[in-house]
C-alpha positions in Angstrom: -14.5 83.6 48.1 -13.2 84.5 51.3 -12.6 81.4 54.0 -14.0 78.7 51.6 -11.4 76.5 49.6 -7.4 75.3 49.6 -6.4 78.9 49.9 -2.4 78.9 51.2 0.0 77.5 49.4 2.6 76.8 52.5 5.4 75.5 50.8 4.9 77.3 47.8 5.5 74.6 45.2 2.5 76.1 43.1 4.6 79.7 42.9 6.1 80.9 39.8 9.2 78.2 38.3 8.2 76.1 41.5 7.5 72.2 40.8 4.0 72.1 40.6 3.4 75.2 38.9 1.5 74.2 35.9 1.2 70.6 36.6 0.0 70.3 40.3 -3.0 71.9 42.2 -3.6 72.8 45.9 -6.6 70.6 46.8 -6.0 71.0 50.7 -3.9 73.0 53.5 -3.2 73.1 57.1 -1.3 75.5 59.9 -1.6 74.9 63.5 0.3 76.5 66.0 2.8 74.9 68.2 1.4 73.5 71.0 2.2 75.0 74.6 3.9 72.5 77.5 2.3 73.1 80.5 4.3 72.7 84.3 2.7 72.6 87.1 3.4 73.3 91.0 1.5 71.9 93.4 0.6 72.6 96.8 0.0 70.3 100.3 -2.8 69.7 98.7 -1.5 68.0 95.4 -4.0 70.9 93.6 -2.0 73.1 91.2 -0.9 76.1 92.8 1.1 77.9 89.7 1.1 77.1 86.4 3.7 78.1 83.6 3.2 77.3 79.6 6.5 77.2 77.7 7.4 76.3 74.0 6.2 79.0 71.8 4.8 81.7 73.8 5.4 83.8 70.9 3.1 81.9 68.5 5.5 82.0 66.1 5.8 78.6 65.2 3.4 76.4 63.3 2.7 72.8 61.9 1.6 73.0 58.5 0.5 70.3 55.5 -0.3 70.8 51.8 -1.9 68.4 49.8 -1.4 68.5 46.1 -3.3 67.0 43.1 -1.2 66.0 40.2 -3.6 67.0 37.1 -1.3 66.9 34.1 2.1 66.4 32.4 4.9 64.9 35.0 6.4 65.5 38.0 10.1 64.2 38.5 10.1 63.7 42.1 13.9 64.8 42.4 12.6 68.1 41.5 11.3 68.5 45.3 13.0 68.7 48.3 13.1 68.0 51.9 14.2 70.2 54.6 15.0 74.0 54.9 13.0 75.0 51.5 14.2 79.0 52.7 13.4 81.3 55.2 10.8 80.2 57.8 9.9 77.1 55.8 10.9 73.1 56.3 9.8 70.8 55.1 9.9 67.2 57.3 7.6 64.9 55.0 6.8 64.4 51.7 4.0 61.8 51.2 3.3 60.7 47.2 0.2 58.3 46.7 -0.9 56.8 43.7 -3.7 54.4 42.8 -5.5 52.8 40.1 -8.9 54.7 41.3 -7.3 58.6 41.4 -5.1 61.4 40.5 -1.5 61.2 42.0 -1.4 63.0 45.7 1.0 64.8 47.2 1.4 65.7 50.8 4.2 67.6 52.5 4.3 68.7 55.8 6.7 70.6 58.4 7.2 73.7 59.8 6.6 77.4 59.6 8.2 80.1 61.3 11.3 78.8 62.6 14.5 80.9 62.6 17.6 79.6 60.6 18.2 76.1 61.3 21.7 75.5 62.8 23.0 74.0 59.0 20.8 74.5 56.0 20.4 70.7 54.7 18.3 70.0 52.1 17.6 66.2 50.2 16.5 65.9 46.8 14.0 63.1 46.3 15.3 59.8 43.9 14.4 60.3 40.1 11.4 59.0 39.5 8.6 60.4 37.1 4.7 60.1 38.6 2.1 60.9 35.6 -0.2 63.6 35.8 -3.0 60.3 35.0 -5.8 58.3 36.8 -3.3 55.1 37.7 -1.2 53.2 40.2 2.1 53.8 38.9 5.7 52.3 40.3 7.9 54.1 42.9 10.8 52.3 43.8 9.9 49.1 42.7 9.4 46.6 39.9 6.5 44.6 38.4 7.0 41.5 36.5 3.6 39.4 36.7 0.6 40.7 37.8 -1.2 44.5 38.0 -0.2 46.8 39.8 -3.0 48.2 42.1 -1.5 51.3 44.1 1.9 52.7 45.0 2.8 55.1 48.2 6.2 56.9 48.7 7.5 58.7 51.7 10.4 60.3 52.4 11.2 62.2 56.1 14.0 63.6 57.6 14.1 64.0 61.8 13.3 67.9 63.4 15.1 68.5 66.7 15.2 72.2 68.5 17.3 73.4 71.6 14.9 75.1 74.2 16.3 77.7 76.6 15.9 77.6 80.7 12.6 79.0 80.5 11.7 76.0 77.5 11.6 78.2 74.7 13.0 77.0 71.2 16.6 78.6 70.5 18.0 76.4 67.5 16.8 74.7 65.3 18.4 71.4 62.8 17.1 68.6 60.2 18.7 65.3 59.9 18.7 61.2 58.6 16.5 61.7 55.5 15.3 58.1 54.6 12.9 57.2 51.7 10.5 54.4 51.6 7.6 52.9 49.0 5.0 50.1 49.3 3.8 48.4 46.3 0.3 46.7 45.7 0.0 44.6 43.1 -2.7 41.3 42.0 -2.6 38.4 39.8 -4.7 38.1 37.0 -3.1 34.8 35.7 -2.5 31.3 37.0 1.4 33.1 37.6 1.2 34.8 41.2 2.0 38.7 41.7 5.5 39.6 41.2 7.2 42.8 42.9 11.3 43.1 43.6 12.9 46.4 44.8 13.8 48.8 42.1 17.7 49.6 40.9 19.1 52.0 44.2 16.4 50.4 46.7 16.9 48.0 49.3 13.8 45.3 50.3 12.8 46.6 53.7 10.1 43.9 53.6 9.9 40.9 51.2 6.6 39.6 49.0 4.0 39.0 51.3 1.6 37.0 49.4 -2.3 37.2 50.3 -4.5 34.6 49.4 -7.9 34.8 50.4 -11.4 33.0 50.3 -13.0 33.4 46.4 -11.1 36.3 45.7 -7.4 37.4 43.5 -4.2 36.9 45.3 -2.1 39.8 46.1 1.2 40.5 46.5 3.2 43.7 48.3 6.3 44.7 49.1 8.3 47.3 51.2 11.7 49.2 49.8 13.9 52.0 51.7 16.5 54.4 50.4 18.9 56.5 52.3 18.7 60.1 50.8 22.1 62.0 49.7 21.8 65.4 52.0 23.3 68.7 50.4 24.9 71.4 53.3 25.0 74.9 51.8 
């Protein structure tokens, strides 16, 4: 049906051989153009006089976001990447949410329609295997005592352009890909919640313990990992 539904596989990671191919699904998608910067001149007056807009006058750039469901099998996280994924196509963000209540999400965004970035870098993700199942599952992190209740993972990489003297994007480059994951987890014993970073990860932030009124105490924690980047 025309205009109804997840319809545009942006980063095609559902295409043929791609990652998600028989184990993910396209449950949402997004592309919105550039927007203009505006520059005023004013007169005595201080009302505008002139106006210019500058940036992508072409329309030829875009912000763009997939969101993926994973329905089945596994998906080895290092099989996805971040930055230039080829022609026209970057990815700057790769969102992974899991939770005790839903199907594994994943969420890239970046940008469409750029010319060759000034070094093609790319990042493989860390190895870790998310379930095509219905639970919180660990990213970056381990779980001694307690459940485990949800588990995020991000990973980004910085975008940076060179405008021209009229403002209008000539280059184009990727760089400082960091990974990071936050771990929920809740005691079910007279033993409180215990998280520690993963092998590879660094504590970013410590157990924080939270104990409140007639209720379970919970426990998260906050690891980071610098990414390896590749230069073709």
């Amino acid at each position: 049906m025309a205009n109804f539904g997840a319809l545009t596989d942006h980063f095609e990671l559902t295409d043929a051989e791609a990652a998600l191919e028989t184990i993910g699904e396209l449950v949402a998608s997004n592309k919105t153009p550039v927007a203009q910067s505006r520059a005023d001149a004013a007169d005595e007056n201080g009302d505008v006089a002139d106006a210019a807009w500058h940036g992508n006058t072409e329309g030829e750039l875009y912000e763009a976001s997939c969101t993926y469901a994973i329905k089945s099998g596994t998906l080895d996280l290092s099989d996805l990447k971040l930055g230039q994924l080829s022609a026209g196509i970057v990815a700057l963000s790769i969102e992974v949410a899991t939770d005790n209540g839903a199907w594994p999400q994943v969420t890239v965004s970046g940008i469409l329609g750029s010319a060759a970035l000034e070094q093609v870098k790319t990042w493989d993700l860390p190895e870790i295997n998310v379930l095509g199942k219905k639970q919180a599952q660990l990213m970056g992190a381990t779980l001694t005592t307690g459940k485990l209740n949800s588990c995020s993972f991000s990973a980004s990489c910085d975008w940076a352009q060179q405008e021209d003297g009229e403002g209008e994007p000539v280059a184009y480059g990727v760089s400082g890909a960091v990974a990071s994951a936050t771990a929920t987890a809740v005691g079910v014993s007279d033993a409180a919640p215990v998280l520690a970073a993963a092998d590879g990860w660094t504590l970013s932030q410590d157990t924080n313990i939270d104990e409140p009124q007639a209720d379970w105490h919970t426990a998260n924690i906050t690891v980071e990992q610098v990414l390896t980047v590749a230069i073709a």
